[in-house]
Backbone as numpy.savetxt, mean C-alpha at the origin, in Angstrom:
# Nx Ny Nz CAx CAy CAz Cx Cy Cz
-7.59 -44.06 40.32 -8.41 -42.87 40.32 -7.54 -41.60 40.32
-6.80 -41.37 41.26 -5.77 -40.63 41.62 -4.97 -40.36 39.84
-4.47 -41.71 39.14 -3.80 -41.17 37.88 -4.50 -40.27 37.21
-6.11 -40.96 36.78 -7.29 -40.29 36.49 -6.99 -39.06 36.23
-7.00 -38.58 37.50 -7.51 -36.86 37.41 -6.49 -36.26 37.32
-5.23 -36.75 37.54 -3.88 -36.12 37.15 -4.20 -36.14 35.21
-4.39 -36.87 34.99 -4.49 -36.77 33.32 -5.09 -35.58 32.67
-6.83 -35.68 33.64 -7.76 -34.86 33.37 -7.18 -33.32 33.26
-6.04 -33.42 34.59 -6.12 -31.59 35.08 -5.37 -31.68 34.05
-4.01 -32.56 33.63 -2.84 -32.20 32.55 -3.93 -31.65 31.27
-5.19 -32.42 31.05 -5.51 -32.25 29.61 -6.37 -30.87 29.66
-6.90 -30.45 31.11 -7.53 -29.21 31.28 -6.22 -27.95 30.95
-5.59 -28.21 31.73 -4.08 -27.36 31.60 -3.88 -27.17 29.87
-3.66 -27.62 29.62 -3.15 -27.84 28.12 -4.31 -27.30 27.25
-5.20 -27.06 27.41 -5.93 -26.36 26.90 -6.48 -25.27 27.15
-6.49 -25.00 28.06 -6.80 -23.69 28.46 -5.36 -22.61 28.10
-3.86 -23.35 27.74 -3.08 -22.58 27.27 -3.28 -22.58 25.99
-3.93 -23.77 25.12 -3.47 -22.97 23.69 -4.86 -22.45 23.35
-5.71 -22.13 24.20 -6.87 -21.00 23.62 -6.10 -19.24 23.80
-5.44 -18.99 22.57 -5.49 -17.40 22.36 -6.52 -16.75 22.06
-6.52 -15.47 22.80 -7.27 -14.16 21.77 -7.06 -14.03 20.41
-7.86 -14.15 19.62 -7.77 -13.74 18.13 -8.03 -12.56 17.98
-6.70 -12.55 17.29 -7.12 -10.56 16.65 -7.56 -10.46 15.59
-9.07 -9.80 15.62 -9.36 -9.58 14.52 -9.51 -8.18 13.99
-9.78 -7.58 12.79 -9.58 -6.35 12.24 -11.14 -5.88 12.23
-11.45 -4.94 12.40 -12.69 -4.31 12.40 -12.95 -3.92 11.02
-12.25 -3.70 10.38 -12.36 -3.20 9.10 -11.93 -3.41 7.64
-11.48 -3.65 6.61 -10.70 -4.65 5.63 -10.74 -2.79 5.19
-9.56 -3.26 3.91 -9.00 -2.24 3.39 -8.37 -2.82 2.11
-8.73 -2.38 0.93 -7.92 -2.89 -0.26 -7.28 -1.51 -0.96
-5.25 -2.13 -1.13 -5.02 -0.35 -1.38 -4.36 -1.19 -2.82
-4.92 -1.15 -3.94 -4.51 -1.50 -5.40 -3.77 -0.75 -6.05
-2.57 -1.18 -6.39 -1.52 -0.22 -7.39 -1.41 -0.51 -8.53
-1.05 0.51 -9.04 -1.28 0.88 -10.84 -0.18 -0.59 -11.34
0.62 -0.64 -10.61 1.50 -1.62 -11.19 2.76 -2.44 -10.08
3.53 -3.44 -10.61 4.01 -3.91 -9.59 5.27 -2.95 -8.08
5.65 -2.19 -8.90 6.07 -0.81 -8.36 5.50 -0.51 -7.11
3.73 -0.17 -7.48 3.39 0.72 -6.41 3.28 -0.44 -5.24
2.60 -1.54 -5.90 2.46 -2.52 -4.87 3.57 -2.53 -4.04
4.78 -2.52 -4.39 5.84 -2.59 -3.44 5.96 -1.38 -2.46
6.10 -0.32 -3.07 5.77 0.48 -2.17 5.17 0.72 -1.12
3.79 0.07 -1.33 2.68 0.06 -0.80 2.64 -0.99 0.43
3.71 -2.15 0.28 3.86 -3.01 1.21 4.67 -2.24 2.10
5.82 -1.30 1.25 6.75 -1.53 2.52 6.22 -0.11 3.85
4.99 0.72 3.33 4.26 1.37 4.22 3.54 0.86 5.11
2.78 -0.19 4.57 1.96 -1.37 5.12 2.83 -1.55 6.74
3.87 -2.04 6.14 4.85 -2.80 7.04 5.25 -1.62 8.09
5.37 -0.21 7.55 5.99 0.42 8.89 5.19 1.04 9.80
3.67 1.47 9.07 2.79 2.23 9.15 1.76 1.31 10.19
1.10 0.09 9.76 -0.31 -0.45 9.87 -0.14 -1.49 11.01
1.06 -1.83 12.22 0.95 -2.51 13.18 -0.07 -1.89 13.77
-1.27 -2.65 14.51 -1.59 -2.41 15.79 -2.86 -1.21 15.27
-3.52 -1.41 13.74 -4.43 -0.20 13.51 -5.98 -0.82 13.71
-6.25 -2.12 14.06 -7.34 -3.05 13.40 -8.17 -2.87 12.38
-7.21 -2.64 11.38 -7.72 -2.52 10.11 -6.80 -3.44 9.55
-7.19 -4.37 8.09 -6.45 -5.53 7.81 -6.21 -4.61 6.51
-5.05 -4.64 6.15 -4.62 -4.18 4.91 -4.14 -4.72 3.79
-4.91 -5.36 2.37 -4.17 -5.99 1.41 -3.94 -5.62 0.26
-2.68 -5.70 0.03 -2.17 -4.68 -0.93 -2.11 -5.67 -1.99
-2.64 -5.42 -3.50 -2.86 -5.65 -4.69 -2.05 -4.86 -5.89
-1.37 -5.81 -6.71 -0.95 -4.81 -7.83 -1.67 -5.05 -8.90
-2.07 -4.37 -9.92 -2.36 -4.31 -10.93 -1.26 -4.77 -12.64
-2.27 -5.04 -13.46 -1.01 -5.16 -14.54 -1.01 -4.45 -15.72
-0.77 -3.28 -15.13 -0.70 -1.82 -16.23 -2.13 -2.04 -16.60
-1.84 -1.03 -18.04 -3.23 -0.80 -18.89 -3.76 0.32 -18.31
-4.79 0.71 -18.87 -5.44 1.99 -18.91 -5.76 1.84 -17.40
-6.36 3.74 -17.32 -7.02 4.09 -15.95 -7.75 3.03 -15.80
-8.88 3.43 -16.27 -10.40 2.57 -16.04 -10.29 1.24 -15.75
-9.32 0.16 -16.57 -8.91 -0.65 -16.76 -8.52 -1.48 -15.04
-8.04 -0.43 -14.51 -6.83 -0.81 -13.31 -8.44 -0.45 -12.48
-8.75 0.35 -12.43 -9.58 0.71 -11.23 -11.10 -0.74 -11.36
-11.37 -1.35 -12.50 -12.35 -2.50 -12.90 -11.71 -3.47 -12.32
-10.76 -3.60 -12.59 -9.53 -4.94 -11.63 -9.62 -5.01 -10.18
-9.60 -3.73 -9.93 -9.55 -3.41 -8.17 -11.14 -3.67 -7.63
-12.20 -3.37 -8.73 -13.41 -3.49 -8.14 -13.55 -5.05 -7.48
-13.50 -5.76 -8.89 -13.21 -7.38 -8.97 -12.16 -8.48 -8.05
-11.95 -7.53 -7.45 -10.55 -8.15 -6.54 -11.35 -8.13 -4.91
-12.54 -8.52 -4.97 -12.86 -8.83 -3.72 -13.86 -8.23 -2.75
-14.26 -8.65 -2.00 -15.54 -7.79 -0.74 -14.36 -6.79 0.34
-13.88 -6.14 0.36 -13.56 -5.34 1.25 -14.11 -3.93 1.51
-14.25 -3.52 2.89 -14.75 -2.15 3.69 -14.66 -1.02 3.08
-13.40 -1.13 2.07 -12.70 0.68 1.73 -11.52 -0.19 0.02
-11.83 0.43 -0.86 -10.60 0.51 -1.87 -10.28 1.21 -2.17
-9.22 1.36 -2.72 -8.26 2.50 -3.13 -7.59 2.18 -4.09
-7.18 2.94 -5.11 -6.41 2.56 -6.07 -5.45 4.20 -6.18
-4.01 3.08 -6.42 -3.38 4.24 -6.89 -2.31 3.76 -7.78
-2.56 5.29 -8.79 -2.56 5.45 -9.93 -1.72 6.63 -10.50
-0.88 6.69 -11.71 0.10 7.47 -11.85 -1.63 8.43 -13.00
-0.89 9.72 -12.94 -1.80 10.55 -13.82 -1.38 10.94 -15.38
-0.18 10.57 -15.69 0.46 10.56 -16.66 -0.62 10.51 -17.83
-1.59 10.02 -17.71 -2.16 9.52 -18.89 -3.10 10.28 -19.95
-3.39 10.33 -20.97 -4.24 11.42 -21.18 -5.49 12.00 -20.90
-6.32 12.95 -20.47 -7.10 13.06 -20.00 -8.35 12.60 -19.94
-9.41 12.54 -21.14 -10.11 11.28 -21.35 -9.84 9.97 -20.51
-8.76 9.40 -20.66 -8.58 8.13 -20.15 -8.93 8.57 -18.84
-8.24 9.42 -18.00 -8.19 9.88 -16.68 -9.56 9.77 -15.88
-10.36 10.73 -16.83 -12.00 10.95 -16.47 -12.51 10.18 -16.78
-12.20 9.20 -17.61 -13.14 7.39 -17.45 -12.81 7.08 -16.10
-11.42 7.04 -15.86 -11.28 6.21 -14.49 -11.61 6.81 -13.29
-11.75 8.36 -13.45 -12.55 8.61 -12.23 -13.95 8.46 -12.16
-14.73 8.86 -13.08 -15.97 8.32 -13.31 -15.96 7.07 -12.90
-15.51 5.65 -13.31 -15.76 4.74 -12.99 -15.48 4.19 -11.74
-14.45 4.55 -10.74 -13.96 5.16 -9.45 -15.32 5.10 -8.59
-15.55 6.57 -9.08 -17.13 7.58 -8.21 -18.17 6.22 -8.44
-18.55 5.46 -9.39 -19.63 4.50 -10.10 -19.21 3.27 -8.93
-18.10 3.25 -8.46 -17.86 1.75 -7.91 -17.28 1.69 -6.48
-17.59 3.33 -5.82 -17.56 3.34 -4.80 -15.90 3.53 -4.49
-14.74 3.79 -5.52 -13.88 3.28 -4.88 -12.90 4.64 -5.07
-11.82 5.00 -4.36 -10.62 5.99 -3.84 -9.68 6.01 -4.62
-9.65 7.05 -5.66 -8.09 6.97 -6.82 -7.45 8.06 -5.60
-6.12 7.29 -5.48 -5.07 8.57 -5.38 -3.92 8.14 -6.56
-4.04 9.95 -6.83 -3.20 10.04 -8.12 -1.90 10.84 -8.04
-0.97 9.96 -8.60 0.57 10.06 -8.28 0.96 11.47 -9.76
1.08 12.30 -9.66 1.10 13.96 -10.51 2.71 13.80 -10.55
3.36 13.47 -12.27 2.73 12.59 -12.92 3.04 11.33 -12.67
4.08 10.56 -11.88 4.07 9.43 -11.57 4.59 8.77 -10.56
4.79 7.49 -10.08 5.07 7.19 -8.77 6.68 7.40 -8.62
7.32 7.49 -9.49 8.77 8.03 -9.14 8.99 9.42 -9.32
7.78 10.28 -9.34 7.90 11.90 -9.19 7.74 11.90 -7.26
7.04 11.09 -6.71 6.63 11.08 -5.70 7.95 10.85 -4.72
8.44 9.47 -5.25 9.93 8.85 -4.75 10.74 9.88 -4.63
10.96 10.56 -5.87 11.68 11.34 -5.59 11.90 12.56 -4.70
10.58 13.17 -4.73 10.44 13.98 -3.83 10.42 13.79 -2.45
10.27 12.75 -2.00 10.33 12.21 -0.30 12.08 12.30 -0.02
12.83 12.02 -1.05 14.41 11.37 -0.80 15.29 12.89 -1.53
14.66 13.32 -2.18 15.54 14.48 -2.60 14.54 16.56 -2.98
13.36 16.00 -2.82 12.21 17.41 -2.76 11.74 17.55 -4.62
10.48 18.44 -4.24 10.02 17.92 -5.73 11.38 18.71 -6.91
11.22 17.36 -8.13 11.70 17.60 -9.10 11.30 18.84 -10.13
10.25 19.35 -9.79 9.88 20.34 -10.32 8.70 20.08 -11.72
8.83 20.50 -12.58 7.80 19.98 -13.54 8.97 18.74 -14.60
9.27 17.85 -14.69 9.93 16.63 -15.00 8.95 16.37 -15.54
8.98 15.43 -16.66 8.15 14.48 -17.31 8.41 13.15 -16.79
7.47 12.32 -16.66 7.05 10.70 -16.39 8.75 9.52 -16.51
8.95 10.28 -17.74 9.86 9.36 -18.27 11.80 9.79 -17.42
11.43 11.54 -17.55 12.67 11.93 -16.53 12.75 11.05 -15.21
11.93 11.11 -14.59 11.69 10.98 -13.24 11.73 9.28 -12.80
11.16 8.58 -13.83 11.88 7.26 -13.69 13.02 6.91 -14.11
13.51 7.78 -15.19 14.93 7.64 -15.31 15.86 8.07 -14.03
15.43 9.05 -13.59 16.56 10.10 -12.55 16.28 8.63 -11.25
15.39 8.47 -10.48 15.42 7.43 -9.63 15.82 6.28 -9.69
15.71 5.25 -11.06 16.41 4.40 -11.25 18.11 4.69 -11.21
18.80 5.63 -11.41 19.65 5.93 -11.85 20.48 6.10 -10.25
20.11 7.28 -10.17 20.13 7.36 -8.21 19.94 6.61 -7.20
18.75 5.82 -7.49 18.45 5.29 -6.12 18.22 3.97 -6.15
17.15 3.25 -7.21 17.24 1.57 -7.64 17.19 1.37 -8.72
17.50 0.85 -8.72 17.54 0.53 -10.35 16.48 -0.54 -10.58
16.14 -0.73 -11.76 15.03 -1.32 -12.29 14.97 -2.61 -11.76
16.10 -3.43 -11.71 15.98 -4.52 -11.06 16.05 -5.11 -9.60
16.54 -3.96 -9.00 16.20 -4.41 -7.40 14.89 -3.17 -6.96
14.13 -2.57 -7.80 12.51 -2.06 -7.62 11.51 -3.50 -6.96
11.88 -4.29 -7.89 11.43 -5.24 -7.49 11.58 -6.08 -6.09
12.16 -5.61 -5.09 13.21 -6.31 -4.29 12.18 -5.25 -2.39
11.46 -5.90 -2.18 11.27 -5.20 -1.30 11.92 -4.60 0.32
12.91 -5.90 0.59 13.98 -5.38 0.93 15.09 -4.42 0.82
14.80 -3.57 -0.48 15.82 -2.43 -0.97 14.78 -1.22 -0.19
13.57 -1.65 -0.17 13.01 0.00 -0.23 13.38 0.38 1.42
13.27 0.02 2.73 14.06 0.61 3.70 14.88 0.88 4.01
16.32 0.81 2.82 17.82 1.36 2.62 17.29 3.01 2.13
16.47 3.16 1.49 15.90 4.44 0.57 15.42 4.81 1.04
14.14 4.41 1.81 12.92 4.88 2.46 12.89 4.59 4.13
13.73 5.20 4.82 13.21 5.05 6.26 12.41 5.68 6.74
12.14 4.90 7.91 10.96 5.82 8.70 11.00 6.61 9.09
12.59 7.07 9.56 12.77 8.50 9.84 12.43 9.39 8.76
12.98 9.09 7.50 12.77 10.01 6.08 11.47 10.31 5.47
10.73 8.67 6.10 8.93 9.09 5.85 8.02 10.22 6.69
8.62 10.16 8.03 7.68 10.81 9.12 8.13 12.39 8.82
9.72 12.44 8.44 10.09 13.96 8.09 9.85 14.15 6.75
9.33 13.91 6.05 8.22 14.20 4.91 7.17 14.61 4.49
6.15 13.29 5.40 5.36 13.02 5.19 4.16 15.03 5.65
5.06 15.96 6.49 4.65 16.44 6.66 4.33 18.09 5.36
5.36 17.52 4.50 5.63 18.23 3.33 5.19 17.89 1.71
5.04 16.52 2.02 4.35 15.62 0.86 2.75 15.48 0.89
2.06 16.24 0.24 0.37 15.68 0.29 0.42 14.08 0.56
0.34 13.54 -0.68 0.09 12.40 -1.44 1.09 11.22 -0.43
2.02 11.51 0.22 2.76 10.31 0.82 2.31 10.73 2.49
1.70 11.78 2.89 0.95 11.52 4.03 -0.34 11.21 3.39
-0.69 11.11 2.85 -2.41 10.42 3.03 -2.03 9.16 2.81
-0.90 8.49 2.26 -0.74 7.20 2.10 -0.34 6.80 3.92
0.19 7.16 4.12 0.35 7.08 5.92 -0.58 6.67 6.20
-1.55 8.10 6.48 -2.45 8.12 7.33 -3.60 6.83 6.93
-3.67 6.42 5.63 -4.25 5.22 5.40 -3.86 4.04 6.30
-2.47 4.20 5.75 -1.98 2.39 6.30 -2.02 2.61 8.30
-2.10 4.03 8.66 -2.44 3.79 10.15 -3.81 3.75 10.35
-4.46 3.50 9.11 -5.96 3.26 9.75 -7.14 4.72 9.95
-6.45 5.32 9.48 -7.05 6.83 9.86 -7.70 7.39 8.49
């Protein structure tokens, strides 16, 4: 009898430790990028920004193609609380105002990178480039800071992008504090 209940308490014990609290998120959040680029980006904010916000954040890239195009992808990509898509503006205008129209139609959040996501880069790590074209501005950052093949590499972007360099920014950058203030949930 005595072994008995020694078993019992061991098997009471033992379970009552592996019942954790589950954390769950109050809210879902889908932040979709124009391309594999932003997605990276977009993680490595995720990562410095969104501990501890209970909001679940999943970051999606897109595979180029038009405005409208990218923002129909993001619709289709799932049931979540809040989407967002972001998107370089480079493009010609027509195209632009389809994709906001279709945006406003589907409920969902363009933020738009004026004119593209390495005008933005750049300006966090060195202040705006001034009026640059699309094509300068990915040239000048690849060149400077990654190069095309470790963009891909999400481990490069906190050699470039620290948190110190984001938070002393972010107060000078529109567009890279509202990306903040997203991934903290706000």
């Amino acid at each position: 009898m005595e072994l008995f209940l020694n078993c019992e308490l061991d098997n009471m014990a033992r379970i009552g430790r592996s019942k954790k609290k589950s954390r769950r998120a109050s809210k879902t959040l889908l932040m979709f990028g124009e391309g594999l680029c932003e997605g990276i980006f977009l993680k490595h904010l995720k990562g410095l920004y969104s501990y501890n916000t209970n909001v679940a954040i999943a970051i999606r890239n897109g595979r180029g193609g038009n405005a409208r195009s990218i923002v129909i992808d993001a619709h289709r990509s799932g049931a979540y609380d809040r989407k967002i898509v972001v998107l370089d503006n480079d493009k010609p205008e027509p195209e632009m105002k389809s994709a906001r129209v279709e945006a406003a139609a589907k409920g969902i959040e363009l933020i738009e990178n004026t004119p593209c996501l390495e005008c933005l880069l750049l300006s966090i790590v060195e202040g705006k480039p001034g009026d640059k074209g699309s094509a300068w501005c990915k040239r000048e950052f690849e060149s400077k800071y990654l190069p095309q093949k470790k963009r891909r590499e999400l481990s490069e972007y906190p050699k470039v992008f620290p948190k110190g360099l984001l938070d002393s920014r972010r107060s000078q950058i529109a567009e890279l504090n509202r990306l903040i203030e997203i991934m903290e949930g706000k």
